[in-house]
C-alpha positions as CSV (number, residue, x, y, z in Angstrom):
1,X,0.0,0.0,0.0
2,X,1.3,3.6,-1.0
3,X,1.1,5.8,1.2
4,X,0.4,9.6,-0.2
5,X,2.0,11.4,2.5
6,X,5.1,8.7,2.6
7,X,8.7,10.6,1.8
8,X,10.3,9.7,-1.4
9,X,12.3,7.4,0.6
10,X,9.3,5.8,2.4
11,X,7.8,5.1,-1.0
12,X,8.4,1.8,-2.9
13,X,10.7,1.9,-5.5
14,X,9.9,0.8,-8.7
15,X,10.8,-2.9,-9.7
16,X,14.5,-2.3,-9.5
17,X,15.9,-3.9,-12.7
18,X,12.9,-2.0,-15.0
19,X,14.6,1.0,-13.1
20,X,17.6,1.1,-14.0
21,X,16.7,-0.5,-18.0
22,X,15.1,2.6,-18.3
23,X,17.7,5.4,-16.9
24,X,20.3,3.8,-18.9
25,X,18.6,3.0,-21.9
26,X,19.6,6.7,-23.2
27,X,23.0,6.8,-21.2
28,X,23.9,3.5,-23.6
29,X,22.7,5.7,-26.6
30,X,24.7,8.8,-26.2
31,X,27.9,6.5,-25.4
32,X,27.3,4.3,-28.8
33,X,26.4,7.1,-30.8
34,X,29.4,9.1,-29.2
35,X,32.0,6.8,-29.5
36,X,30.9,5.6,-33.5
37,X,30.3,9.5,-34.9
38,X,33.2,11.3,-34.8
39,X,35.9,8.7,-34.3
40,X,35.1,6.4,-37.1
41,X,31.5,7.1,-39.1
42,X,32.1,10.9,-39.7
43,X,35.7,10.4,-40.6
44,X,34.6,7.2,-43.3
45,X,31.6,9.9,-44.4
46,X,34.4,13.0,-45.2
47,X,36.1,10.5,-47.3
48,X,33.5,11.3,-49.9
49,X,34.4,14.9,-50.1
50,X,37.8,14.9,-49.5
51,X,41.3,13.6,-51.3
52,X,43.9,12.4,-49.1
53,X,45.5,15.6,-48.4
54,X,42.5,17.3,-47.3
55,X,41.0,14.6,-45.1
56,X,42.8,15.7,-42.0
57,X,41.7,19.2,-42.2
58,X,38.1,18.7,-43.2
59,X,38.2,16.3,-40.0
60,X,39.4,18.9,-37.7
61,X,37.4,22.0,-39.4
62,X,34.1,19.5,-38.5
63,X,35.1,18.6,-35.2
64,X,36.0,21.6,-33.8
65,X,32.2,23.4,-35.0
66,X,30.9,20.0,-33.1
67,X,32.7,21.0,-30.5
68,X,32.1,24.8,-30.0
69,X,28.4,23.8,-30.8
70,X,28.4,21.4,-27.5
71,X,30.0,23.9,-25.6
72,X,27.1,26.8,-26.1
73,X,24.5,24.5,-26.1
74,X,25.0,22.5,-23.1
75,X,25.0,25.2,-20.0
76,X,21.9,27.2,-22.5
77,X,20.0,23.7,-22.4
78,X,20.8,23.4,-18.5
79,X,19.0,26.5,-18.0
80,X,15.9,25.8,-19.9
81,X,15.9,22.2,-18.6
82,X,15.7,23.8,-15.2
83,X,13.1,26.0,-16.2
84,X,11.3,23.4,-17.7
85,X,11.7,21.7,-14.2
86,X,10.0,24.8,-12.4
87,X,7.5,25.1,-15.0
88,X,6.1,21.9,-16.1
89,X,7.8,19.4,-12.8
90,X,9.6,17.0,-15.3
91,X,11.9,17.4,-18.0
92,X,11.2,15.5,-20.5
93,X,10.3,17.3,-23.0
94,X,13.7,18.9,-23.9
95,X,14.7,15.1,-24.1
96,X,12.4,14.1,-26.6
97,X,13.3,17.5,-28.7
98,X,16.6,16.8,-28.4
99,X,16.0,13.6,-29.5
100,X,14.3,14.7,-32.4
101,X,16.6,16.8,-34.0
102,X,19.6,14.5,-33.1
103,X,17.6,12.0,-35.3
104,X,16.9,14.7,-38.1
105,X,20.6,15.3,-38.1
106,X,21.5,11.9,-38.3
107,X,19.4,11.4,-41.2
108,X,20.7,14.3,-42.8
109,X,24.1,13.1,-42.5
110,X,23.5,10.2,-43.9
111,X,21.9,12.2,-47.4
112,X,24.4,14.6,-47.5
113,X,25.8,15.6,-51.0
114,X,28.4,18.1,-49.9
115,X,31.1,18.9,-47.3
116,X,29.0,21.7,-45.5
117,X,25.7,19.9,-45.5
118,X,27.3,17.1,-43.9
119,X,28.8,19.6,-41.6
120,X,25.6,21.3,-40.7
121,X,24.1,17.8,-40.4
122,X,26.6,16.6,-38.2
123,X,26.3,19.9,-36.1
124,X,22.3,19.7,-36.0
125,X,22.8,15.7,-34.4
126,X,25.2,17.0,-31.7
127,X,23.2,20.1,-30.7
128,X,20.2,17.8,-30.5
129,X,22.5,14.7,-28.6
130,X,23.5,17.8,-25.8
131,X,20.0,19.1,-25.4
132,X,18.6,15.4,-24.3
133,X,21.6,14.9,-22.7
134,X,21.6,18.1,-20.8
135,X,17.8,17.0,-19.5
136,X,18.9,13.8,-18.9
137,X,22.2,14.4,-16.7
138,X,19.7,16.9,-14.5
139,X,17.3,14.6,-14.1
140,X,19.2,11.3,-12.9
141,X,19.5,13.1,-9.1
142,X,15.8,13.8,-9.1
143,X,14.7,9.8,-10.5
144,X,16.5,8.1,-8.7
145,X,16.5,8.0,-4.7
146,X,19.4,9.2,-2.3
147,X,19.7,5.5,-1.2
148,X,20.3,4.4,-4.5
149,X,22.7,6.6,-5.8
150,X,26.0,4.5,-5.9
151,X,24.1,1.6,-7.5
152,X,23.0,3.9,-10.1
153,X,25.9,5.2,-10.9
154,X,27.6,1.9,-11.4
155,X,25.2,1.1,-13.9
156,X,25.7,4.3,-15.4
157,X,29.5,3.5,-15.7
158,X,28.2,-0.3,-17.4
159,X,25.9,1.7,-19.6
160,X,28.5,4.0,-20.5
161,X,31.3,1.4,-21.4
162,X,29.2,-1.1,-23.3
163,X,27.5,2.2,-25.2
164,X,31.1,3.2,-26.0
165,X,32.5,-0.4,-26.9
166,X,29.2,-1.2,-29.1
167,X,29.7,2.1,-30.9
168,X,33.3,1.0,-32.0
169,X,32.4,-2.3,-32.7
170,X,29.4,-1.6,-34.7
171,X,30.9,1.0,-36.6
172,X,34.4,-0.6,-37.6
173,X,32.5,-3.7,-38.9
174,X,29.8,-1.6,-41.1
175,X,29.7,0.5,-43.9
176,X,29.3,4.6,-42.5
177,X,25.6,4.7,-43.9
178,X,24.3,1.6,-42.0
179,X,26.0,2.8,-39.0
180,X,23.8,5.8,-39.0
181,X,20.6,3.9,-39.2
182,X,21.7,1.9,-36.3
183,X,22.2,5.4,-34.9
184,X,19.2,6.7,-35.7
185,X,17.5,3.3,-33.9
């Protein structure tokens, strides 16, 4: 029996393991899609529009816009997830925007014809990845109970590493294209 008045610590927790499958569900994601994108997909991608000389360059020009992107979105995203938090009591929503456009940029990506689309493409996926990411780093504190906290974090660290190693893996043993649909989910 619930009890309304209980204290979050009073209440009964969810079923544990359907827990903690569903706070690192997205952790996984963003470590697979992480660890694939810019370390082996992008780089296979730029081949396209690039001779040998200018790989290296394009490579860095692209990854330092990624890069510059994260850093202006993130602490902007943190404020309106917080907002969000105050206005609406959950944050979800700037996940599933985030989500949205990190999908749209995938699938961009995946189309594009030229250096600079792929660019902007590439750009559009990270600024969506940080926005969800952004919401979802805020809310892990407020989901998951004091008590719990160490345990949640170790399966945050699992998440993380098998996100990161299924990322490599499945991107060094697939063409660039198919690795964005897996991406993309």
């Amino acid at each position: 029996m619930v009890m309304e008045n209980a204290s979050p610590s009073q209440r009964p927790l969810p079923s544990w393991s359907r827990q903690q499958w569903g706070l690192q569900g997205y952790w996984f994601s963003f470590n697979f899609q992480g660890s694939a994108l810019l370390t082996i997909v992008v780089p296979e991608t730029v081949l396209r529009f690039s001779t040998r000389s200018s790989h290296t360059a394009l490579l860095a020009q692209i990854a330092t816009l990624v890069a510059l992107a994260a850093m202006v979105m993130s602490p902007l995203t943190g404020v309106l997830s917080d907002r969000e938090r105050r206005r609406r009591g959950h944050r979800m929503r700037l996940m599933w925007w985030g989500t949205g456009f990190n999908v749209a940029g995938l699938s961009g990506a995946v189309a594009a014809r030229s250096f600079v689309l792929l660019s902007a493409c590439i750009i559009v996926a990270i600024l969506g990845q940080t926005t969800a990411q952004s919401a979802y780093q805020a809310m892990m504190p407020e989901a998951v109970p004091r008590e719990r906290w160490g345990r949640a974090s170790g399966y945050m660290g699992l998440a993380s590493l098998l996100g990161s190693i299924g990322g490599l893996g499945a991107a060094g043993f697939m063409p660039a294209a198919d690795a964005y649909t897996v991406m993309i989910g």
